[in-house]
C-alpha atoms as an extended CHARMM CRD file, in Angstrom:
* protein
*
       281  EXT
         1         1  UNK       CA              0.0000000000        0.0000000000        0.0000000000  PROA      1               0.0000000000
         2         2  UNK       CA              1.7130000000        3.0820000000       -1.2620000000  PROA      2               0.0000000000
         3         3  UNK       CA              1.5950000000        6.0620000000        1.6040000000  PROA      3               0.0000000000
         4         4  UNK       CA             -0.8570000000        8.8650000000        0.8900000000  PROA      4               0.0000000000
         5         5  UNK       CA              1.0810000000       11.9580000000       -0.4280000000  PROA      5               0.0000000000
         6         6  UNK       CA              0.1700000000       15.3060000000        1.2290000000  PROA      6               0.0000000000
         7         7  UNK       CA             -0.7640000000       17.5080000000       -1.5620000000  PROA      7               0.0000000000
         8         8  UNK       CA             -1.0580000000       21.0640000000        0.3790000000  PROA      8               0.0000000000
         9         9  UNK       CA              2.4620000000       20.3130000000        2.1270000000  PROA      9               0.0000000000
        10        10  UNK       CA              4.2110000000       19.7880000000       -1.3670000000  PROA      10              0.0000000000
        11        11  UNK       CA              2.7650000000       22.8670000000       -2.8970000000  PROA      11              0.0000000000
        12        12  UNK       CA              3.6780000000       25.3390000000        0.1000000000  PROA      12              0.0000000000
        13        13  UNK       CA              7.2080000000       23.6300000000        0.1690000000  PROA      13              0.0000000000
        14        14  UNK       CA              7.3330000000       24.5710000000       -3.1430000000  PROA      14              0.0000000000
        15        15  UNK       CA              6.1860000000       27.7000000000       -3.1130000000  PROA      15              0.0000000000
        16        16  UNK       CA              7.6050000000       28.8630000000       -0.0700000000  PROA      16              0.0000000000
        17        17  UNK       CA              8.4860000000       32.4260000000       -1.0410000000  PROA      17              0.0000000000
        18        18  UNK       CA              4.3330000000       32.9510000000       -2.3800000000  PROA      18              0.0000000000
        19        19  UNK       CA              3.3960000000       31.1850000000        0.6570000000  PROA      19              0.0000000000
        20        20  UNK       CA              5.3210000000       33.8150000000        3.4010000000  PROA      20              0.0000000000
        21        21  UNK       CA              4.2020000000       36.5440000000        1.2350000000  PROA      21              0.0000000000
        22        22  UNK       CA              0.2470000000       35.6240000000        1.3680000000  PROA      22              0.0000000000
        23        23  UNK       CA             -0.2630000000       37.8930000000        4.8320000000  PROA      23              0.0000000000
        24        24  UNK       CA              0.7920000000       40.4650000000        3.0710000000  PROA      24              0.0000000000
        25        25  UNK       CA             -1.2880000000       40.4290000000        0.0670000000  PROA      25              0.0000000000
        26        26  UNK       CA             -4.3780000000       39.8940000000        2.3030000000  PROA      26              0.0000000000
        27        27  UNK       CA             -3.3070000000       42.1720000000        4.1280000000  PROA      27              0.0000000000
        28        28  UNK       CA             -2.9580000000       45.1890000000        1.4840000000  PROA      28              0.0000000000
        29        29  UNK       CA             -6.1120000000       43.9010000000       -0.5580000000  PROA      29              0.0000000000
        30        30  UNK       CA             -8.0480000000       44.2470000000        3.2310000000  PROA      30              0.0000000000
        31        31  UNK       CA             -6.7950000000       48.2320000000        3.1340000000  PROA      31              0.0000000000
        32        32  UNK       CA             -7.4130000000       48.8000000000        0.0840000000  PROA      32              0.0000000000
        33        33  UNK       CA            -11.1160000000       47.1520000000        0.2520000000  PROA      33              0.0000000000
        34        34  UNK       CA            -11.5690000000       49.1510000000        3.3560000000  PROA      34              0.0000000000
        35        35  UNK       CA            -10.2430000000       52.6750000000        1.8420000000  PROA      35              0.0000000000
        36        36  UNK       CA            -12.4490000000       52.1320000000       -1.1710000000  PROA      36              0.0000000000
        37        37  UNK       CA            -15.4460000000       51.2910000000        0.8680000000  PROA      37              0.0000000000
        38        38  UNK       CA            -15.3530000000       54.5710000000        2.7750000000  PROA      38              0.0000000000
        39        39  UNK       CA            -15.1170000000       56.4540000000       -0.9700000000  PROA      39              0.0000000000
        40        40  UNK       CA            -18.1520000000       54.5850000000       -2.4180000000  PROA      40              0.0000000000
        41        41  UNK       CA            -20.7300000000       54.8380000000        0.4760000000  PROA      41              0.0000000000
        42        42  UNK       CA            -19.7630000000       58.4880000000        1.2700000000  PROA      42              0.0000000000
        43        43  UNK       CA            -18.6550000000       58.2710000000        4.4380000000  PROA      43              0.0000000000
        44        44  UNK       CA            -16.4770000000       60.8310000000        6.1160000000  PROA      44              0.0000000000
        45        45  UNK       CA            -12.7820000000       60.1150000000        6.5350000000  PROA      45              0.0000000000
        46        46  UNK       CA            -12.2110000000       61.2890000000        9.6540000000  PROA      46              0.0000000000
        47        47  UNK       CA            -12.9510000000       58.2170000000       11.8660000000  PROA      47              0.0000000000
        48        48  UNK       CA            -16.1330000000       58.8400000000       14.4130000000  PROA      48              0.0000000000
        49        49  UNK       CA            -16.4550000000       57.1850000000       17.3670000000  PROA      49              0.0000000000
        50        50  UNK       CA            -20.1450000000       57.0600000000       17.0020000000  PROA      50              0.0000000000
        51        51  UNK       CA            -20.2330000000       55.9010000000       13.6460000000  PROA      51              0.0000000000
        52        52  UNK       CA            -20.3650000000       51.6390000000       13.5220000000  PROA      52              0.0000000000
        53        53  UNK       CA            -19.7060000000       51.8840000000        9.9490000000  PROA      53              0.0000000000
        54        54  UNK       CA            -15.9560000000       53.7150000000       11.2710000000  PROA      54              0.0000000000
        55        55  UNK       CA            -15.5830000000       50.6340000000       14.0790000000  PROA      55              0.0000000000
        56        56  UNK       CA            -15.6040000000       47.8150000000       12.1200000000  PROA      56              0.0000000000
        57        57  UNK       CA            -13.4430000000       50.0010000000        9.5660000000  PROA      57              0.0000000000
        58        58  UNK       CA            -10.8470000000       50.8250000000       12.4280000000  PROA      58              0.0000000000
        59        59  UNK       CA            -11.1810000000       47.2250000000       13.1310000000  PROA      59              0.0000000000
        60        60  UNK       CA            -10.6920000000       45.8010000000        9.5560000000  PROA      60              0.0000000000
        61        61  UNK       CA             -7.5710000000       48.2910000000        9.8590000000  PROA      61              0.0000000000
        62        62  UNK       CA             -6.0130000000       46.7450000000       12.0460000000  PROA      62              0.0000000000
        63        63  UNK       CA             -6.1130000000       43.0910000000       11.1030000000  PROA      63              0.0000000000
        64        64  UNK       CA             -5.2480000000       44.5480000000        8.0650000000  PROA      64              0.0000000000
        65        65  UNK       CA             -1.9860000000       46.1400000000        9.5520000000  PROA      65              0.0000000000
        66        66  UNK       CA             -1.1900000000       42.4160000000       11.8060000000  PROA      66              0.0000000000
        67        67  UNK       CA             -1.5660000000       40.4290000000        8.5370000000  PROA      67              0.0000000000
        68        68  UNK       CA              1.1740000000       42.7810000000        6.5170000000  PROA      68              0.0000000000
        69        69  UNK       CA              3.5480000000       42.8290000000        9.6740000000  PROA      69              0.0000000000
        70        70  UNK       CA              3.0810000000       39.1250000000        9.6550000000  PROA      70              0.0000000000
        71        71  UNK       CA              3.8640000000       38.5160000000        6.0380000000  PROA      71              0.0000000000
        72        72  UNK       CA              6.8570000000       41.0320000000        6.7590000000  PROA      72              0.0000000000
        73        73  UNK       CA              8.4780000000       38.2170000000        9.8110000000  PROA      73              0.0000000000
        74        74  UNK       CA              7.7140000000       35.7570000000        7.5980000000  PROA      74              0.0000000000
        75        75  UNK       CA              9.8400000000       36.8180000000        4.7490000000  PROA      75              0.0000000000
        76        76  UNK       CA             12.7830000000       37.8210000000        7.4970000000  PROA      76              0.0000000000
        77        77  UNK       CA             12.7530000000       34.9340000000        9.6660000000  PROA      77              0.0000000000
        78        78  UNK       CA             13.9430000000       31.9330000000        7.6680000000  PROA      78              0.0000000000
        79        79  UNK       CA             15.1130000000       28.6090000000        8.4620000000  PROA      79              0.0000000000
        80        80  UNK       CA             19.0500000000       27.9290000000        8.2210000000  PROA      80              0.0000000000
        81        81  UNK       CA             19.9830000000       25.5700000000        5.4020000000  PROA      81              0.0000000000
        82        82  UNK       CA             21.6230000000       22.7640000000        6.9170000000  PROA      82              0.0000000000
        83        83  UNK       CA             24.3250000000       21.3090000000        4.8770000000  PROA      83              0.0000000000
        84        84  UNK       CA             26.9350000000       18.5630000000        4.8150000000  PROA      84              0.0000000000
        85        85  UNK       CA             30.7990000000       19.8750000000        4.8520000000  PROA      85              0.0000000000
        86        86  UNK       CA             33.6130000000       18.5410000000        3.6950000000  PROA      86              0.0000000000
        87        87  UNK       CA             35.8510000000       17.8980000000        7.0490000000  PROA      87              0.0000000000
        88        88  UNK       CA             39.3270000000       19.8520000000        7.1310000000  PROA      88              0.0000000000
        89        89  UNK       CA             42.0720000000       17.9720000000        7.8450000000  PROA      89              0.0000000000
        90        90  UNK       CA             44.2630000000       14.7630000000        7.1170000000  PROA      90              0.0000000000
        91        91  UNK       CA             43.1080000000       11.0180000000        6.8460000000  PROA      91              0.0000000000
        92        92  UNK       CA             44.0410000000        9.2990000000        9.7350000000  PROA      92              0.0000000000
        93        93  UNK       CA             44.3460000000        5.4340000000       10.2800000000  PROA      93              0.0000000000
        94        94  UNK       CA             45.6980000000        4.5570000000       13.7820000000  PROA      94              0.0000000000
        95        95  UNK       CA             44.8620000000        1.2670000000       15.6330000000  PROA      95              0.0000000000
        96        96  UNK       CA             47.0920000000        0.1010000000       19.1000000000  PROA      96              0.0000000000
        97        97  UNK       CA             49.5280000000       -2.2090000000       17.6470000000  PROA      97              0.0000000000
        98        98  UNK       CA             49.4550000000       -4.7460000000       20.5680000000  PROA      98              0.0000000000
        99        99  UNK       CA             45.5840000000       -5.0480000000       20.2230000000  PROA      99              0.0000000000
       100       100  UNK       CA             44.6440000000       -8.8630000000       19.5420000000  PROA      100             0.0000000000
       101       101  UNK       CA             43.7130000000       -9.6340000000       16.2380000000  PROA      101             0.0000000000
       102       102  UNK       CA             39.8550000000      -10.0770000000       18.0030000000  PROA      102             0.0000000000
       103       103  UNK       CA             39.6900000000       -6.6440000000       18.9060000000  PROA      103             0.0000000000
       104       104  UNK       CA             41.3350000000       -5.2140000000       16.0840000000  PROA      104             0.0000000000
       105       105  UNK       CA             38.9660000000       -6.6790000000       13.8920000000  PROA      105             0.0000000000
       106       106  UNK       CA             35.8820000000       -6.1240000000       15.8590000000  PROA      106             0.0000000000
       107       107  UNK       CA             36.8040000000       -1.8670000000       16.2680000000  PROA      107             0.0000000000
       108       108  UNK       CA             37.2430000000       -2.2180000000       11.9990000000  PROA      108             0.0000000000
       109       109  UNK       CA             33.9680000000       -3.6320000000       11.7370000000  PROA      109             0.0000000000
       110       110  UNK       CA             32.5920000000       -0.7720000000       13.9520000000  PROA      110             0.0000000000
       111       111  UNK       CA             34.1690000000        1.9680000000       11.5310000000  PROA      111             0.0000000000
       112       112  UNK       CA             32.9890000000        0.4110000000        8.9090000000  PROA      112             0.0000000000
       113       113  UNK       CA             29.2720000000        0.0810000000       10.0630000000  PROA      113             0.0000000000
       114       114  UNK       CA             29.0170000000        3.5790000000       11.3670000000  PROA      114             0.0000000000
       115       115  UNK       CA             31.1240000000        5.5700000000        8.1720000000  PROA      115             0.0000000000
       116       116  UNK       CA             28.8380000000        3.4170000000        6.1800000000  PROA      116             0.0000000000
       117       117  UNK       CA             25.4680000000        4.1260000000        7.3520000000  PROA      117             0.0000000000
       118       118  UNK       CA             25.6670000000        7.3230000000        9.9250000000  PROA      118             0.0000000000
       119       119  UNK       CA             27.3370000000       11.2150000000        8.9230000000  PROA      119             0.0000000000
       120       120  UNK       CA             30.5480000000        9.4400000000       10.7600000000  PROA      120             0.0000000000
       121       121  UNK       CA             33.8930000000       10.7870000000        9.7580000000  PROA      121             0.0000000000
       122       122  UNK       CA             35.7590000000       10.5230000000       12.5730000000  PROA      122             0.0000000000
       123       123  UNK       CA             35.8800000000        7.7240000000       15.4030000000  PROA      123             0.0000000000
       124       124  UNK       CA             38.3940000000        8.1250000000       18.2110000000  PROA      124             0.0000000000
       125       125  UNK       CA             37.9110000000        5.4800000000       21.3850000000  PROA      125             0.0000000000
       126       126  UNK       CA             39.9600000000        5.8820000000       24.6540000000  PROA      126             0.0000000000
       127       127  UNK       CA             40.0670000000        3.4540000000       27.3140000000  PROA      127             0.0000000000
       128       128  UNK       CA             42.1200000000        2.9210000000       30.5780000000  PROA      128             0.0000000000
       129       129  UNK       CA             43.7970000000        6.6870000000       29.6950000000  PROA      129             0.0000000000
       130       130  UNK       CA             45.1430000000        5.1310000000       26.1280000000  PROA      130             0.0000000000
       131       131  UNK       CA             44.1920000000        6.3150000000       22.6200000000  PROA      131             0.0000000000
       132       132  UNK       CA             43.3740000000        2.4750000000       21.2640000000  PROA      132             0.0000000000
       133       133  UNK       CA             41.5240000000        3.9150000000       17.7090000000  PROA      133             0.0000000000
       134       134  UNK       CA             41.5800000000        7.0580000000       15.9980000000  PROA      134             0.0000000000
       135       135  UNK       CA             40.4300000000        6.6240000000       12.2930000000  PROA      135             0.0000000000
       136       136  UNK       CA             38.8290000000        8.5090000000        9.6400000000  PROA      136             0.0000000000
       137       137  UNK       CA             39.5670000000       11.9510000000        9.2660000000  PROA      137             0.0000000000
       138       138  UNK       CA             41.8700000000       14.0560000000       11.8270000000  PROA      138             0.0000000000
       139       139  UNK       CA             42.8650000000       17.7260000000       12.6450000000  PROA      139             0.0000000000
       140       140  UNK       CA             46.2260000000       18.0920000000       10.9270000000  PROA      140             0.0000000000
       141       141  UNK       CA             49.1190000000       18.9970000000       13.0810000000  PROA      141             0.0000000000
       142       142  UNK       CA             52.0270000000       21.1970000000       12.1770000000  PROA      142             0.0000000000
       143       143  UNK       CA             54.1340000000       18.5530000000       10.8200000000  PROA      143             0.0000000000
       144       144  UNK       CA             51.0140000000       18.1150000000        7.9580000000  PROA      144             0.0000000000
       145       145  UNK       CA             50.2840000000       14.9120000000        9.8110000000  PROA      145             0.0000000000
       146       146  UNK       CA             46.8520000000       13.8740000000       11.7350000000  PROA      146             0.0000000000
       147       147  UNK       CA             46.8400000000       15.3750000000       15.3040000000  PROA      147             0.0000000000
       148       148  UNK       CA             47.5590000000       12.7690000000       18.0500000000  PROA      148             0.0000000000
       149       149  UNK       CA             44.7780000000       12.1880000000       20.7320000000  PROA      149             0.0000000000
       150       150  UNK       CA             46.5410000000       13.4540000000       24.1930000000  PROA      150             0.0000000000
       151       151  UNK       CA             44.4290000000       10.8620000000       26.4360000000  PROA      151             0.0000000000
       152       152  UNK       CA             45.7580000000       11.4700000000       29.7190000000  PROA      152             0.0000000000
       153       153  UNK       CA             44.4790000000       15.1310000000       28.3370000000  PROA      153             0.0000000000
       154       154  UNK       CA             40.7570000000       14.2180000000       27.5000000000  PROA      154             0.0000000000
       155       155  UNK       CA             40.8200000000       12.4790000000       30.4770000000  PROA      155             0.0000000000
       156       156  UNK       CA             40.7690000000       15.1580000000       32.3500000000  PROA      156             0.0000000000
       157       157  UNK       CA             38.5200000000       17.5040000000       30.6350000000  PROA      157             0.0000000000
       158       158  UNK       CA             34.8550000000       18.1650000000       31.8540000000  PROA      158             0.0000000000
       159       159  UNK       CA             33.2070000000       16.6780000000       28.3220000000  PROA      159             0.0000000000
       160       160  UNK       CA             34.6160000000       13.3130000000       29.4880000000  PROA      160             0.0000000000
       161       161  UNK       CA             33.7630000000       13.7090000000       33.4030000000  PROA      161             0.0000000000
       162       162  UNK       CA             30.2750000000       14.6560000000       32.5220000000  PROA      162             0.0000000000
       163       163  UNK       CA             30.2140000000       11.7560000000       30.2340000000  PROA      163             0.0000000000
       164       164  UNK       CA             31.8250000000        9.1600000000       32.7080000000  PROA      164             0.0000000000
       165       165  UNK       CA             29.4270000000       10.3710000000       36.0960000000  PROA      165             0.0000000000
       166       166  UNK       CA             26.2660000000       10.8870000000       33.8570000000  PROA      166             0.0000000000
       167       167  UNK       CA             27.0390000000        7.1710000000       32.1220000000  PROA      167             0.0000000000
       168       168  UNK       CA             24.9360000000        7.9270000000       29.6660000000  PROA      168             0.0000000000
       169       169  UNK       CA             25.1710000000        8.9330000000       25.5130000000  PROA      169             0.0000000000
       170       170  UNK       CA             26.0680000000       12.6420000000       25.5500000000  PROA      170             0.0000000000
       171       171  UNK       CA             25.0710000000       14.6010000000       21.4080000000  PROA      171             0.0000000000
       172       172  UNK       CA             26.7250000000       17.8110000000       21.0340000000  PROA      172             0.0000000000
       173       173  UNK       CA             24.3840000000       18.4960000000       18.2620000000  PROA      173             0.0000000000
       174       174  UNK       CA             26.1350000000       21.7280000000       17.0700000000  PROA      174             0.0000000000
       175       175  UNK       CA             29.2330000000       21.5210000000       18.4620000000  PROA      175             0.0000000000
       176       176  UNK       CA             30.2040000000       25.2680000000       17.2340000000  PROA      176             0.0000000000
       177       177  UNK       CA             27.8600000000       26.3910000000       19.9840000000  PROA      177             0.0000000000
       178       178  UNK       CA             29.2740000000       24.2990000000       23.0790000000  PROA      178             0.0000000000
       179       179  UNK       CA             32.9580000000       25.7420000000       24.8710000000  PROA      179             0.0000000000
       180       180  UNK       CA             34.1390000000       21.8550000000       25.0550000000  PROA      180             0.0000000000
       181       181  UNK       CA             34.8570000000       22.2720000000       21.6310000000  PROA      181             0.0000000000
       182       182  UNK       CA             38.6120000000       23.0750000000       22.4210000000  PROA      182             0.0000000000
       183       183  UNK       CA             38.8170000000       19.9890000000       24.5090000000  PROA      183             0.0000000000
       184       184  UNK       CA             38.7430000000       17.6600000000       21.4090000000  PROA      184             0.0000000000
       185       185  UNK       CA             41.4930000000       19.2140000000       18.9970000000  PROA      185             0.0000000000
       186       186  UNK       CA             42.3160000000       16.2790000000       17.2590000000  PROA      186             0.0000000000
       187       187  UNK       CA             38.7490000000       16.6380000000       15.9620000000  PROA      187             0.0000000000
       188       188  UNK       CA             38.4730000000       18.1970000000       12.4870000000  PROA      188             0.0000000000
       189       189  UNK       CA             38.3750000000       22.3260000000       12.8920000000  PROA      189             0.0000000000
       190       190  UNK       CA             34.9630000000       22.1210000000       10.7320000000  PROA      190             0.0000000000
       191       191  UNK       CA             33.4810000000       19.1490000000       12.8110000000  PROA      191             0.0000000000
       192       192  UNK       CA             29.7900000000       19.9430000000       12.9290000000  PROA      192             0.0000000000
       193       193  UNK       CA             28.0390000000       17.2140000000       15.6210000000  PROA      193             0.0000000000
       194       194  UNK       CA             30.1420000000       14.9040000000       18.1900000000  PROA      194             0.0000000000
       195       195  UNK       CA             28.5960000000       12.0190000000       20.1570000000  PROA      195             0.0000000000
       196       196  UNK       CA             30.1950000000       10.7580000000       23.2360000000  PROA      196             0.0000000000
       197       197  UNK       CA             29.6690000000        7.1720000000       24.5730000000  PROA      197             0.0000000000
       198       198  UNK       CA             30.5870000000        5.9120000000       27.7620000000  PROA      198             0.0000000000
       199       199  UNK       CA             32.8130000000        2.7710000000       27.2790000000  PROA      199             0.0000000000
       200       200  UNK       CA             32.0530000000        0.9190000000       30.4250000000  PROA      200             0.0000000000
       201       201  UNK       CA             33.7020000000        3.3510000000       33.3270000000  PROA      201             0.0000000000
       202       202  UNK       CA             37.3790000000        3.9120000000       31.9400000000  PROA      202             0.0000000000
       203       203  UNK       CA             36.7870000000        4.7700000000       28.3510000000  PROA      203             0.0000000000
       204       204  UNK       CA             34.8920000000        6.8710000000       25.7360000000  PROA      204             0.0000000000
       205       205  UNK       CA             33.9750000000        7.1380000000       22.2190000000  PROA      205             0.0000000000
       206       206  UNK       CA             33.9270000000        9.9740000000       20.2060000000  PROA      206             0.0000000000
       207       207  UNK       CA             31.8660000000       10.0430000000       16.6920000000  PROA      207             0.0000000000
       208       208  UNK       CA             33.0080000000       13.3530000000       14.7610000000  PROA      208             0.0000000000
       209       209  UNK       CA             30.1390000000       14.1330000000       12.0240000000  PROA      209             0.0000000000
       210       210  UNK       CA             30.0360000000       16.2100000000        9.1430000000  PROA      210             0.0000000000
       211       211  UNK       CA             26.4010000000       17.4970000000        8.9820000000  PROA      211             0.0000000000
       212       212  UNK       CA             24.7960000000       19.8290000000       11.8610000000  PROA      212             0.0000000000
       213       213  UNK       CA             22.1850000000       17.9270000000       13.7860000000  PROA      213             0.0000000000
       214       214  UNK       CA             23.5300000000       15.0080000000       11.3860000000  PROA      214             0.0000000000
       215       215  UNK       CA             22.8830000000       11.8830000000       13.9140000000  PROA      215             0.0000000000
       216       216  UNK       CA             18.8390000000       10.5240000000       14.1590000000  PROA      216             0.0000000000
       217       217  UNK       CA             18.0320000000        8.7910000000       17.4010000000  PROA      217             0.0000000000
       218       218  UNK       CA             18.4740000000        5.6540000000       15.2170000000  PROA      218             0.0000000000
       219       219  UNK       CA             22.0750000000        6.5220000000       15.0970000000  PROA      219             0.0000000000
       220       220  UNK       CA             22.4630000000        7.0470000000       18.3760000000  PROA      220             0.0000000000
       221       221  UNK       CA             20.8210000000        3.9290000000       19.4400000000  PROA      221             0.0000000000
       222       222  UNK       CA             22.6640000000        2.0260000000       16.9350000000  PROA      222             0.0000000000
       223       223  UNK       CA             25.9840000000        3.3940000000       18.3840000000  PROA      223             0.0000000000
       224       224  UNK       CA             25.2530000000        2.5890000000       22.5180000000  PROA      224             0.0000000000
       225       225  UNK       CA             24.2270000000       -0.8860000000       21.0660000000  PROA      225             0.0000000000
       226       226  UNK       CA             27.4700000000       -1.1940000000       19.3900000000  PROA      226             0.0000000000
       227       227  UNK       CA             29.4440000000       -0.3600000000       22.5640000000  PROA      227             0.0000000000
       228       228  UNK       CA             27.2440000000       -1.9540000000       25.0210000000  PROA      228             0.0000000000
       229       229  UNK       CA             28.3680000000       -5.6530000000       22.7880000000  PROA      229             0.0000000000
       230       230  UNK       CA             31.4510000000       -4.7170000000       22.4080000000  PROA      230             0.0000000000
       231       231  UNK       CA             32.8990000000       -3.1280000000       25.1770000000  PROA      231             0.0000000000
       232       232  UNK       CA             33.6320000000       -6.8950000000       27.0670000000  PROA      232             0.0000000000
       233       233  UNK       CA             35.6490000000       -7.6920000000       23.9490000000  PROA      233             0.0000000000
       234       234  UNK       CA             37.9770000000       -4.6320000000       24.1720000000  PROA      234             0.0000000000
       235       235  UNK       CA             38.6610000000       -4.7440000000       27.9840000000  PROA      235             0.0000000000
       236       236  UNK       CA             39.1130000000       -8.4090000000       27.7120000000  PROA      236             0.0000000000
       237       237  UNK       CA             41.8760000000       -7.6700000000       24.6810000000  PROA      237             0.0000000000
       238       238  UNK       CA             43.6800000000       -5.0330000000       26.8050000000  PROA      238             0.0000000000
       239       239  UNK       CA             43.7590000000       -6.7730000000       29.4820000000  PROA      239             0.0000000000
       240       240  UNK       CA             45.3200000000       -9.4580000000       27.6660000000  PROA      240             0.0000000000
       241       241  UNK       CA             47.9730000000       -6.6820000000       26.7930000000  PROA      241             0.0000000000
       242       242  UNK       CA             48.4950000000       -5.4500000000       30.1290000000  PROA      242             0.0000000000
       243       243  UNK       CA             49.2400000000       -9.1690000000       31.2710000000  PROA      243             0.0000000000
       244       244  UNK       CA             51.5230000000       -9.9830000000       28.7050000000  PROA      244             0.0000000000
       245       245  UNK       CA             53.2320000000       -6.6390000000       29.3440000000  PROA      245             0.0000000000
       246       246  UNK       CA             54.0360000000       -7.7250000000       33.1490000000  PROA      246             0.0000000000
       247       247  UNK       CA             55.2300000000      -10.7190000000       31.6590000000  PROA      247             0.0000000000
       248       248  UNK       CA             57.4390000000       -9.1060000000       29.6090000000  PROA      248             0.0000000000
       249       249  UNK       CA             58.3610000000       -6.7570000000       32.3420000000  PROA      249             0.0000000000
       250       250  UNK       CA             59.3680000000       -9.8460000000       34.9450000000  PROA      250             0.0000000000
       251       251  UNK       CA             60.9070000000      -11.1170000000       32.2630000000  PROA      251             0.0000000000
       252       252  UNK       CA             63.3670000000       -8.3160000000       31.6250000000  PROA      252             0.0000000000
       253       253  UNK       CA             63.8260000000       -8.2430000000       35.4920000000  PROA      253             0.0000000000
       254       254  UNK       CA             65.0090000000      -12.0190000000       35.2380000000  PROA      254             0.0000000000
       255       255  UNK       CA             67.4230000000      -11.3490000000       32.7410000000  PROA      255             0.0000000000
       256       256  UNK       CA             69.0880000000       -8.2230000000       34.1590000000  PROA      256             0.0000000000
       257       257  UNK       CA             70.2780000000      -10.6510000000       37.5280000000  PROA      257             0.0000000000
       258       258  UNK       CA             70.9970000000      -13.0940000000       35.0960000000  PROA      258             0.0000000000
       259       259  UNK       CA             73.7410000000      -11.1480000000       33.1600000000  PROA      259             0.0000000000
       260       260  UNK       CA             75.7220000000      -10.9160000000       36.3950000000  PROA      260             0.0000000000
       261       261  UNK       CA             76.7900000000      -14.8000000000       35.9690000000  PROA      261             0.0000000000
       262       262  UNK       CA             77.9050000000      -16.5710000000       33.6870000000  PROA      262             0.0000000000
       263       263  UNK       CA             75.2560000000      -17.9980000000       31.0680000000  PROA      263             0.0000000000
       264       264  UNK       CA             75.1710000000      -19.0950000000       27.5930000000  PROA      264             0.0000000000
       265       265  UNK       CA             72.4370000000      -16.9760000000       24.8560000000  PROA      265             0.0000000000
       266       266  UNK       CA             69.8320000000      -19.0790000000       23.3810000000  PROA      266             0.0000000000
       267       267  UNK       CA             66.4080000000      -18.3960000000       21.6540000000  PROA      267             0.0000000000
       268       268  UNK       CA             63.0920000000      -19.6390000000       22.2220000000  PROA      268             0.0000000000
       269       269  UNK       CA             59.9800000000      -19.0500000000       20.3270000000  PROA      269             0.0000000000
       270       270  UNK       CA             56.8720000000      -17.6820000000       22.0110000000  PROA      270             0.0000000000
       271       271  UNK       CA             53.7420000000      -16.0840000000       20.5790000000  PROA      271             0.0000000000
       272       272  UNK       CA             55.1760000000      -15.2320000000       16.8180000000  PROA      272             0.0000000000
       273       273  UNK       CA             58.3670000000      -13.1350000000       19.1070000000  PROA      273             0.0000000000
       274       274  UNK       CA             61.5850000000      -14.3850000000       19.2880000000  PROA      274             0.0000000000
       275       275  UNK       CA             62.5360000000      -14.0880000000       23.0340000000  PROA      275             0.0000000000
       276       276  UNK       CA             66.2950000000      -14.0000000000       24.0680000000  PROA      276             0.0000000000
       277       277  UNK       CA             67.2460000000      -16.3510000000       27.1940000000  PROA      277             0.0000000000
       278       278  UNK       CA             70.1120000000      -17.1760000000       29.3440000000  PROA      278             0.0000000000
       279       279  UNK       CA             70.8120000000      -20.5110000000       30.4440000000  PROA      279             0.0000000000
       280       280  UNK       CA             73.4570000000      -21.3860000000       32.8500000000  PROA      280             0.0000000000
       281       281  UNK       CA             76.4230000000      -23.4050000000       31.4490000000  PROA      281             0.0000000000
């Protein structure tokens, strides 16, 4: 069943200019009837009191008068155009390196979903006061090269506090018109709309857009879904980093008392890494 098409809503939107100008046309023809009116039946000009002929004139006048003024505010007052911009700045493809191959394929997939079907050019996620993703399209820096994310930084700022103790979506629909814009520089100078997410309690993400007011609800629904399923996947991944970077650590720690005695170098393989050892002779 095709929908029923609104006839009246098409014409005014296409006439919009006739349309805002209608008051005023009444509003003239209305004077004009009422000036001619006064001529034809003889009546005197001067307005009396007395006269109901010259009160429902003096009336007529003024709705007259309201319906020009009107037709006047509706040819000043017009809506802003809304239009998509082409983000300034420098294409920027950065994913932690020591990320399992889970997690890095899981934050790709993300990208890809939301650049696809959202006004998403930039995504940046933070977690445990580390930049793990910052792709799409980045302030450039004065090198000519995409603007790092200072986490520590961001951390800090009162865009991610409010967005941490509210645990809830935050849309900066216009960002132009909010003062946390300079707490997100590695954002694109022209970004128009920014979503923050809550990632669980140590981490954020930040969708840069290029259209004012550019993100439906559907958008933002589809985005806490996305982090809501996938934030167990990226804390589990970096705490799989952290541990094998105390390994590592201990490991080093091992090795440094070893070198004060006397052992032979061998190599073992662990994990696609070649790992140096010292075995007593």
């Amino acid at each position: 069943m095709k929908p029923k098409r609104d006839w009246a809503a098409d014409w005014i939107s296409k006439n919009d200019d006739t349309v805002r100008s209608f008051p005023i046309f009444v509003g003239g023809a209305s004077l004009l009837a009422v000036l001619v009116n006064r001529a034809v039946t003889g009546i005197a000009p001067v307005a009396d009191a007395s006269s109901s002929q010259s009160r429902a004139d003096l009336l007529t006048l003024g709705l007259a008068v309201t319906n020009m003024l009107t037709g006047l505010v509706w040819l000043t007052i017009r809506p802003k155009s809304i239009s998509v911009v082409n983000p300034q700045g420098v294409e920027c493809w950065f994913i932690c390196s020591h990320l399992p191959d889970f997690v890095f394929s899981e934050l790709l997939w993300a990208w890809e979903s939301l650049s696809g079907v959202t006004r998403c050019r930039s995504l940046v996620v933070v977690y445990d006061c580390r930049c793990i993703l910052q792709i799409g399209v980045a302030a450039e820096s004065v090198n000519n090269e995409a603007l790092a994310v200072d986490a520590a930084k961001l951390m800090q700022g009162s865009l991610y506090q409010a967005a941490i103790k509210s645990a809830s979506q935050s849309y900066l629909a216009n960002l132009s018109l909010y003062p946390g814009r300079s707490e997100l520089p590695f954002l694109p100078l022209n970004t128009q709309a920014v979503i923050l997410q809550p990632l669980a309690d140590k981490g954020i993400v930040i969708i840069g857009g290029d259209t004012i007011r550019g993100f439906t609800s559907s958008d933002q629904f589809y985005l806490a879904d996305i982090c809501v399923s996938h934030t167990p996947l990226i804390v589990k991944g970096l705490k799989l980093v952290h541990g094998l970077r105390s390994l590592e650590k201990n490991w080093m720690l091992v090795l440094q008392n070893m070198l004060q005695m006397n052992y032979r170098q061998c190599k073992i393989e662990s994990e696609n890494n070649y790992i140096e050892v010292w075995i007593l002779v």
